[in-house]
C-alpha positions in Angstrom: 76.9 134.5 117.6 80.2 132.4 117.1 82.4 135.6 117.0 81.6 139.4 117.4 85.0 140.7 116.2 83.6 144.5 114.7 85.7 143.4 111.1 83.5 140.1 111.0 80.0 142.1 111.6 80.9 145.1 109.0 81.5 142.6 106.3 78.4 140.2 107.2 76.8 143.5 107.1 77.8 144.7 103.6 77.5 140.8 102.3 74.0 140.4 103.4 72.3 143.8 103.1 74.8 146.0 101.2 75.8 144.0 98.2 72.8 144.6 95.8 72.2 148.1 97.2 74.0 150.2 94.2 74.5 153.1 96.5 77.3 154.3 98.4 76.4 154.2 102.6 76.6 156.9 104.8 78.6 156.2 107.9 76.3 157.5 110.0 73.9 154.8 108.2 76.2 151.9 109.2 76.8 152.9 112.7 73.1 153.1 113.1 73.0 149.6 111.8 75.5 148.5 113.8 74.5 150.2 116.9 72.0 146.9 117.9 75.0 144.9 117.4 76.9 146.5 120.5 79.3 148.4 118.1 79.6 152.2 119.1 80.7 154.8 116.6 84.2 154.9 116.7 84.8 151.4 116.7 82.3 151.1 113.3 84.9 153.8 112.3 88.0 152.2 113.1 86.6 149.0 111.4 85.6 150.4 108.1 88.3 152.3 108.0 91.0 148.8 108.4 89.0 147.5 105.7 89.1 150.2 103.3 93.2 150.0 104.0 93.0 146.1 102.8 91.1 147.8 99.5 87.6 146.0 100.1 85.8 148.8 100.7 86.3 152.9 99.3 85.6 156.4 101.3 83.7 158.9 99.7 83.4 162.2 100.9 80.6 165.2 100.1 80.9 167.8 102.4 81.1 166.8 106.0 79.7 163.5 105.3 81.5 160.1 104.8 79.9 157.4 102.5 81.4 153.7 101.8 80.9 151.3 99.1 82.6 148.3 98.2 85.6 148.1 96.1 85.4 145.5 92.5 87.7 143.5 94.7 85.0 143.6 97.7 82.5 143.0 95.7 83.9 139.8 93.6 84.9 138.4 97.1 81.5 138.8 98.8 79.2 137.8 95.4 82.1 134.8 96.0 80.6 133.8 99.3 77.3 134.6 98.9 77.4 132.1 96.0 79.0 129.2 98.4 76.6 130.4 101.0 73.8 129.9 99.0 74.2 127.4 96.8 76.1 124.3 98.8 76.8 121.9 96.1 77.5 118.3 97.4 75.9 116.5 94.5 78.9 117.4 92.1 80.1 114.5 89.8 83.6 113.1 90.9 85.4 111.1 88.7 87.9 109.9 91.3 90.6 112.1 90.5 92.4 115.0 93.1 94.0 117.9 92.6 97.3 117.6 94.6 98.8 121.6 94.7 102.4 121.8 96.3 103.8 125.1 97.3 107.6 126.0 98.3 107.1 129.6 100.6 109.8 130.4 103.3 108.9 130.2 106.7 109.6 134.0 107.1 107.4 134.9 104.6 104.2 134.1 107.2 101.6 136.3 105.9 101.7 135.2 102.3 101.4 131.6 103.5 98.7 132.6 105.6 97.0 134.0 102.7 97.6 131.0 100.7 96.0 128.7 103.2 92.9 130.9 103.8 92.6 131.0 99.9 93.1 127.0 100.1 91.1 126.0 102.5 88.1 128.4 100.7 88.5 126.1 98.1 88.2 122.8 99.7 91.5 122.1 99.6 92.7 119.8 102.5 96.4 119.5 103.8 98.2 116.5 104.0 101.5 118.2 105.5 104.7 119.8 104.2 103.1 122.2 101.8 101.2 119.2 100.3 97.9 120.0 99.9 94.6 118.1 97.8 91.0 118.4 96.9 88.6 116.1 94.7 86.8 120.0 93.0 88.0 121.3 89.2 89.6 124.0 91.0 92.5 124.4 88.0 91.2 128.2 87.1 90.8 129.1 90.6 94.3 127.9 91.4 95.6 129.7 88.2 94.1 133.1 89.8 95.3 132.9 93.3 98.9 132.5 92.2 98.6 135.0 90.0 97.1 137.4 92.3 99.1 136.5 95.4 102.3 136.8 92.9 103.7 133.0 93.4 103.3 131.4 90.4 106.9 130.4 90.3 106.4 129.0 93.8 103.3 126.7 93.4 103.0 123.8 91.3 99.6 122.0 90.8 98.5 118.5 89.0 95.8 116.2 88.3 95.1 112.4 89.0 94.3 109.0 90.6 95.5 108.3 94.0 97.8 105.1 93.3 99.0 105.0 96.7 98.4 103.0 99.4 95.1 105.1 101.3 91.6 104.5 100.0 89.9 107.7 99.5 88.6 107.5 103.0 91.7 107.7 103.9 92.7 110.3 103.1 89.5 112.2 103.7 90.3 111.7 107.5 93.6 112.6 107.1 92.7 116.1 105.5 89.6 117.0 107.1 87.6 117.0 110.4 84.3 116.0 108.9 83.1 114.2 112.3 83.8 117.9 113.8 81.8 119.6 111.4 78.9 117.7 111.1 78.6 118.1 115.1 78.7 121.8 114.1 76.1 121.4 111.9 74.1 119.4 114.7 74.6 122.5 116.7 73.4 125.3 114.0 70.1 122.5 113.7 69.5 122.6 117.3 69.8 126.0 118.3 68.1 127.8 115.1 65.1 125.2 114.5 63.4 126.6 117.9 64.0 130.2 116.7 62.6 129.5 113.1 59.1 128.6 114.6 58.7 130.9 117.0 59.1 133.9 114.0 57.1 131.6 111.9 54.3 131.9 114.3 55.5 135.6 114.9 54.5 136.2 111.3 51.5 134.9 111.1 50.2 136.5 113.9 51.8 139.8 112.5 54.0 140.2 115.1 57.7 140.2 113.8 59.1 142.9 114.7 61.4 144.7 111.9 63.9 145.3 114.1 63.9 141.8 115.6 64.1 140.0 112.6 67.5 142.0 111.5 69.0 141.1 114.5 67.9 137.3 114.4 69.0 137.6 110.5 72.1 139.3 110.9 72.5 136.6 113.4 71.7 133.7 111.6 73.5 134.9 108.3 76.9 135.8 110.3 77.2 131.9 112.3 76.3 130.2 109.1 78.7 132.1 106.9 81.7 130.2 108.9 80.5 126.9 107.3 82.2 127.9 103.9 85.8 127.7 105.2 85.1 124.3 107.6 83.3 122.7 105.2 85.0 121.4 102.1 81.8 120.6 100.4 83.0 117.1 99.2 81.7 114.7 96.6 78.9 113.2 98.2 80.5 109.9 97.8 83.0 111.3 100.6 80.7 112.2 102.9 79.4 110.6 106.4 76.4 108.8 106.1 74.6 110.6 108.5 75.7 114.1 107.0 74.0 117.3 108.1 74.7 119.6 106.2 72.0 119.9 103.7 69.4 119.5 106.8 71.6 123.2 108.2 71.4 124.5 104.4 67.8 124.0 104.6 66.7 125.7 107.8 69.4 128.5 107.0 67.2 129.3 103.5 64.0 128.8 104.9 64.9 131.2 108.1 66.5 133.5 106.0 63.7 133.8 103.7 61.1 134.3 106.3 63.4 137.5 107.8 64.3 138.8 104.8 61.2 141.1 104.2 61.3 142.8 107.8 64.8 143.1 108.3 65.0 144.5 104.7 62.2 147.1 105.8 64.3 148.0 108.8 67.7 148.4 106.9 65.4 150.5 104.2 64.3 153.0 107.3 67.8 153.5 108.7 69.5 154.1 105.2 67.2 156.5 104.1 68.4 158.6 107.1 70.9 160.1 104.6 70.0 163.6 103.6 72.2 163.8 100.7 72.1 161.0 98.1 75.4 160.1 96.7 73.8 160.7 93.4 74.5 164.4 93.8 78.6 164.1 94.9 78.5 161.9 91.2 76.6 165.1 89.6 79.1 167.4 91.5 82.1 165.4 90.4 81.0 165.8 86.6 80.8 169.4 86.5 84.2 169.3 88.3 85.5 167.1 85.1 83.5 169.2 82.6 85.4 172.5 83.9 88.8 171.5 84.2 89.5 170.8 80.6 89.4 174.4 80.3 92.1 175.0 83.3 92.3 176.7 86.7 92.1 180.6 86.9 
């Protein structure tokens, strides 16, 4: 894997496996899960329990037992990925026009401009310096939404045109993105995962993939390709190199994925349903709690 920070494996965890699970997880669930990865128990602890702080995820308790599920905010962002994940788009119609976005944030105030930039570059924006940034996408509702929720809408101003300057479009895709770099990581993802893919392919058919295995290879898989979303820009395919891989990546990442999916799925299944007590009954418990109160404490 690309990284193995315990944050980064937590949320590639709930992304992948977690996010169309309606349930609430035991803890003791997710450091079973986790456990392959090389995370012991207190460092799953310490992990969920930074990202519960930033409000992606929410703590539970019923009795002595902890159980996490993901926040609307949590949610929103991860459906978010899942959907750039899934569904690279590099055959959108460009009518030639950028959005250029211009922000004014002081120096000291690093972590909102931090923020700003993360939330950019998600959105294919590209910097061409000085708080100047542009992309070719309809991003105008998306922009509208960040400055709203990072609080800056006096502080960010945003437009819509031609380029009448003196740099061809070309141009000034070199000057805002790396896309030699990231098609040479794309090259990469092809050369090290195509081997893999047909080794499992002839694991399966032989009905030997193990369960276990193919979590590990997914969870793999699903956390190095989930960094192409915030390198990639996903240009106009009239931007593009000629001899772009992406799509070539996007393929083998489906087709892999899809050929885990059932045994991994199988193994997450057995270690979930480790939990004794469903969260089902802590809901049942909290409405009788409701139901009483309205006639007040004795």
């Amino acid at each position: 894997m690309t990284t193995r920070r315990p944050k980064d494996l937590v949320f590639t965890l709930f992304g992948d496996y977690l996010l169309h699970r309606s349930e609430a997880v035991w803890v003791g669930s997710l450091i079973s899960l986790l456990a392959p990865l090389g995370l012991n128990a207190p460092t799953v602890r310490t992990a969920l329990s930074r990202i519960a702080r930033r409000g992606w995820i929410r703590s539970e308790r019923l009795g002595r037992r902890s159980y996490y599920s993901l926040t609307a905010n949590g949610r929103r962002l991860l459906e978010e990925g899942e959907a750039r994940i899934y569904h690279p788009n590099w055959d959108r119609p460009w009518d030639g026009q950028w959005v250029v976005l211009t922000y004014s944030i002081p120096e000291g105030d690093r972590r909102l401009r931090n923020q700003l930039r993360d939330r950019l570059t998600w959105l294919g924006f590209g910097s061409l310096g000085n708080g100047l940034w542009i992309s070719p996408h309809d991003v105008e509702g998306e922009i509208l939404e960040i400055a709203d929720f990072l609080g800056i809408q006096d502080r960010l101003e945003c437009f819509r045109g031609d380029a009448i300057g003196l740099s061809s479009p070309e141009r000034l895709v070199e000057r805002c993105w790396d896309l030699p770099a990231i098609n040479s990581r794309y090259e990469a993802f092809l050369q090290r995962y195509a081997p893999k893919f047909l080794a499992c392919r002839d694991a399966q058919e032989q009905g030997e993939l193990d369960p276990e295995r193919a979590y590990m290879l997914r969870f793999e898989l699903i956390h190095e390709y989930r960094e192409f979303p915030f390198l990639d820009p996903y240009l106009p395919r009239a931007l593009l190199l000629d001899n772009w891989g992406g799509e070539c990546a996007a393929h083998l990442f489906k087709i892999f994925h899809d050929l885990l999916a059932p045994a991994a799925d199988r193994y997450v299944d057995s270690l979930l349903a480790e939990a004794a007590t469903p969260p089902k009954a802590r809901t049942r418990r909290g409405a009788i709690q409701d139901s009483t109160s309205q006639f007040g404490s004795t």
